[in-house]
Every structure is written in C-alpha cells, then in structure tokens.
N, C-alpha and C positions, 0 to 999 in steps of 0.2 A: 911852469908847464912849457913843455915846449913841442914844436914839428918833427916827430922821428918819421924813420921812414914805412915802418907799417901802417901809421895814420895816414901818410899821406897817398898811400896804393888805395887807403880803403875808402877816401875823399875820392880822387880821381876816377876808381869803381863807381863809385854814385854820381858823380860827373856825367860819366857815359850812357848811367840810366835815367838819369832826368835830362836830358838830350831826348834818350829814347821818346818817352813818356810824351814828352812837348808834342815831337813829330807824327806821335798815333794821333791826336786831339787833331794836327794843324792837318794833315793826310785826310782827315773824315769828311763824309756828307755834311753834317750837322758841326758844329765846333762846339756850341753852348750846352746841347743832351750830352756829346761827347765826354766834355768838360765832365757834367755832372755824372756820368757813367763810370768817368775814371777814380772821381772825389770819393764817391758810394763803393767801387770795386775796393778802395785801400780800407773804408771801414769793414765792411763785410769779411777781407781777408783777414786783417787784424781782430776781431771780435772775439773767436774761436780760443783766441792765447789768452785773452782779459785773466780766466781762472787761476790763472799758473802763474801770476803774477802780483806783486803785493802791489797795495793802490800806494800814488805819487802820496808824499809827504802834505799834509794840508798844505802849508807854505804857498807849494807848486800848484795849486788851484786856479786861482786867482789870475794865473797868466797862461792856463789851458783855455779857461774860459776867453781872453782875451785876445791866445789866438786864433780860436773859432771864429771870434766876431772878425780878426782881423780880416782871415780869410774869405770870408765873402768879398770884400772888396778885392782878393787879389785876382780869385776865380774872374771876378768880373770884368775887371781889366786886361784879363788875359784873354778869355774871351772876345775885348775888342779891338784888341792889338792883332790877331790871329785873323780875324774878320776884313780888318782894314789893312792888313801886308801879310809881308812873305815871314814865314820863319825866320830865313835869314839876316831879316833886319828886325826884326820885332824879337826877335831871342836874346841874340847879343848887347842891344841895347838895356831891357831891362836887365837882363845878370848881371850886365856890365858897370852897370852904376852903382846898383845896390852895395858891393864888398868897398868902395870908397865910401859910403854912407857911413856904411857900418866902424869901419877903421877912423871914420870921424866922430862916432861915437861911443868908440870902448872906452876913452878918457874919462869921459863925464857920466859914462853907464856902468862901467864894470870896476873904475881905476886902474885900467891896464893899457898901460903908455906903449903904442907900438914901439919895436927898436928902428935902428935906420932901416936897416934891410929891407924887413917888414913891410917901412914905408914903400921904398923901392918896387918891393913886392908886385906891391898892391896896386902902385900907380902905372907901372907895366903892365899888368894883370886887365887892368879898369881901363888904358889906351887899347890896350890892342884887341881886345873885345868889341870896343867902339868901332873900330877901325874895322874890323869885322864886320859888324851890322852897317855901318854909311858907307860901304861899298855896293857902288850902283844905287844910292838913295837919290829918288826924285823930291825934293820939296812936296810941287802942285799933287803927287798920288800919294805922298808916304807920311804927309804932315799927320792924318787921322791918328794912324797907325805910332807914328811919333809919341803925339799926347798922349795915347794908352800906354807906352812901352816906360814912359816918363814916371808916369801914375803908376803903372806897378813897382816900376823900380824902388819909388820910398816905399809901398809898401813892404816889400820883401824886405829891408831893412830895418822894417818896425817888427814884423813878424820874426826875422833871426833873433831881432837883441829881447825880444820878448821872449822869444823858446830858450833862449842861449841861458837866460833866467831862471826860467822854472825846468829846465830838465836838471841845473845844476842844484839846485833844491829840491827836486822829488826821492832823492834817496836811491838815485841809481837810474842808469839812463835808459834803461828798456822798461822802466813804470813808467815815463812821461812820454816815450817814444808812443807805446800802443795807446795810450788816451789819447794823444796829440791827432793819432790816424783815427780815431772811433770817432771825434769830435770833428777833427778839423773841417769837413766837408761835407757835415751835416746840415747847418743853418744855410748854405748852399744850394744842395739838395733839396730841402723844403721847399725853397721859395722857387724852384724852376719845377719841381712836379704840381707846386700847388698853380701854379701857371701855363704848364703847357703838362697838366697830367698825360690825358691821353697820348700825346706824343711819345711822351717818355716811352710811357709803357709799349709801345710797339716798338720803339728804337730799342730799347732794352732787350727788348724779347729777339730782336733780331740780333745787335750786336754785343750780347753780353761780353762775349770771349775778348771783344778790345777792351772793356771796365775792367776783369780781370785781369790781364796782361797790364794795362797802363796802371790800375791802382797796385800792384807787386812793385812795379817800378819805382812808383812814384813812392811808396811805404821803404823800399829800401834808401833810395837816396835819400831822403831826409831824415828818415832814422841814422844814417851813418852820418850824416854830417850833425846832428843832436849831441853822438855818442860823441864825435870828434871835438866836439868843444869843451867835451867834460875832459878832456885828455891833451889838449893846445889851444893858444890862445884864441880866440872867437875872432879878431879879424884875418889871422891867415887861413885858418879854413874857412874863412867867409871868401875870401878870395879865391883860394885854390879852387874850392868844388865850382867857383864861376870858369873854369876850363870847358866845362862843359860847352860852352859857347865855340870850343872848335870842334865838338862831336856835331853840334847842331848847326854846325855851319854848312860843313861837310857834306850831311845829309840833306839840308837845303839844297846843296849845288848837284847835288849827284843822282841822290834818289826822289825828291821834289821837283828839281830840274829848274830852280830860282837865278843858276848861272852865276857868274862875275865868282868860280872857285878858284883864279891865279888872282886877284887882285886881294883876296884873303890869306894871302901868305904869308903875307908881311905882315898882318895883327895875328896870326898863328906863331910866329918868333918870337912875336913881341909877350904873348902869352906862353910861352915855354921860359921865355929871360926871367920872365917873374914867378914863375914854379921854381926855377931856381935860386932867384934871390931869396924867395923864402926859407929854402934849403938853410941860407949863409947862417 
C-alpha cells in the first residue's frame, strides 16, 4: 500500500474538519453537553444509512466494541484539556503525539515496518505540531491542561490501531465506518444524560444545530481517515490527518483570539516538511 495523492487531499480534507469540529466544542458555553451533543449529533446522522449497508464482518466486532469503551475515555479527556487551556495548546499536543505513538506501533501491531521517509514524516509531523501547542505555554496555568492533552494522546493511539483493525476486517470500510459513528459516543452519552439529564435536555433543545454540524464533521473525518488506512499505511495517515493541528492552530489565533499566530510558523513548516516527506 501506499500514499497517492487522492488519499492524501481526502486525509487533509478531514484534517480541516476535525479542526473544525474541536473548535465548535472549545468556542461553546458548556464544553462537556457540547461534547456530548457532538458524540450524539454523529450517531443520529449516521443511523438513517445503517439499512443500506451490510453489517461489519463478525471478526470486526470485537474492536467496535472496544472502540466505544475506548472512547469514553477520550471524550473525557478532551473534555478536560479544553476546560483547563486554549485549543491552541491542548489541540496540537494531543494530535501531535498520538501519529508517533502510532508509527511506534505498527511494527509489533500490524507488521508494517515504516520506511525512512515515513519516519522522517512523522517525526517532522509530531515536532512541529508540538512546537505549535508550547508556543506561549505557561507551566504554573497550562500544567492541568498538559496532563489531559497527555492522557488523550495515548488514547487516540489506542483507538486508531484498534479501528485501523477492525475497519480492515469488516469487509469494506463504510460497514465499520457507520457502526464505529452509531456506537462510538454512545456509552458517553449515557453517562453525561444519566448525570446531568435535565441539563442536556435544555442544552440540546437549545443548541441542537452545533451536535449536527459538529457530529457531520466529526463522522466525516474519521470515516475518511478509517477508509484511508484501508488504502495506505496506517502510520502515514496517522500522521498526515494530524495537519490538522495547523487548521486549529490558526483558528485558535484568529477566530478564538489565543494569540502567539507568528511564533507557530515555524511548527507550520515543520508540518508541511513532513506531508512531504511522506510524499517521498
């Protein structure tokens, strides 16, 4: 398998919508209903298709289920990385780490030896994203915010090499795509209506149209980076789709107004060198 260049417009496409998607969540009144508004908005959208589609391979079961469960914890973590900092630093950090996680475990998880490049890639890709989020980072205000961004980061790594798994065994990657969205942010869901029902319910009532909007978003980009693994190897688009991190830099600095948008320049180079080394 390898990186053409259709996969890789349609990774960077979903790049720029899970950027989006962060930004509706971190922008909100609420962050945690949000959250769960966006989780619910991607099953609700995805539901309607379920019919039209043959179900995932038994096989691929087994790691649907286990990205649900994983997914609580990610929700949750995001949740308090967003609570205790800016987007701009709590974004880049977790994206930023997870695709070296991941390229440290395609070896021992998939058998597939990155090439040099690859490496290259990735560890361009994984600085300069960092280098993104510690621009302008205080220790004494931004340590909370750190530990969460930490804490998602392996999980987003356990969750790619767990999907990267069962989409490649469901028998076609839009059967495990729409379960992945019907499931993913359900046991989520549960546990924040079963705790703050009434809230929900009147946040909901009020801002449905952000869960809609942010779950579309959020159903597209990780469906396309699911399909893209069926189609290149699982750490370069695990890297690449972390570009993202300069859409939500960007919009950190500009339309959040988190500032320090010249000192992320230099990790925007650095994350363009490594879209192209991928390329090599």
């Amino acid at each position: 398998m390898e990186l053409t260049l259709g996969v890789t417009l349609a990774v960077l496409g979903a790049a720029l919508a899970h950027a989006t998607w962060n930004a509706l969540i971190k922008s909100g009144r609420n962050i945690l209903l949000d959250t769960a508004l966006v989780a619910l908005g991607a099953g609700v959208l995805v539901a309607p298709l379920l019919p039209f589609v043959a179900l995932p391979e038994r096989a691929a079961w087994p790691y649907l289920v286990a990205s649900s469960l994983i997914h609580v914890g990610y929700f949750f973590s995001l949740v308090g990385a967003y609570k205790a900092g800016d987007l701009s630093h709590g974004y880049p950090i977790m994206r930023g780490l997870a695709p070296l996680l991941v390229a440290m475990s395609t070896l021992a998880w998939f058998g597939e030896a990155p090439s040099a490049a690859t490496w290259a890639g990735v560890a361009l890709i994984c600085g300069g994203v960092l280098s993104l989020g510690l621009a302008g980072f205080e220790w004494a205000k931004s340590r909370v915010s750190l530990g969460w961004a930490l804490a998602n980061a392996a999980i987003i790594a356990l969750y790619t090499l767990v999907d990267a798994t069962g989409v490649r065994l469901a028998g076609g990657a839009q059967r495990y795509v729409l379960w992945v969205f019907l499931l993913m942010g359900l046991p989520f869901c549960l546990i924040v209506i079963a705790v703050k029902r009434g809230e929900f319910l009147r946040h909901a009532s009020r801002h449905w149209p952000r869960g809609v909007a942010g779950g579309a978003l959020q159903a597209a980009a990780y469906g396309i980076a699911l399909w893209a693994m069926t189609r290149a190897p699982v750490a370069a688009v695990a890297a690449l789709r972390e570009t993202s991190v300069i859409f939500g830099a960007l919009i950190g600095a500009y339309l959040l107004k988190e500032g320090h948008a010249r000192r992320r320049l230099g990790g925007a180079a650095a994350v363009l060198a490594g879209v192209i080394a991928l390329k090599l």
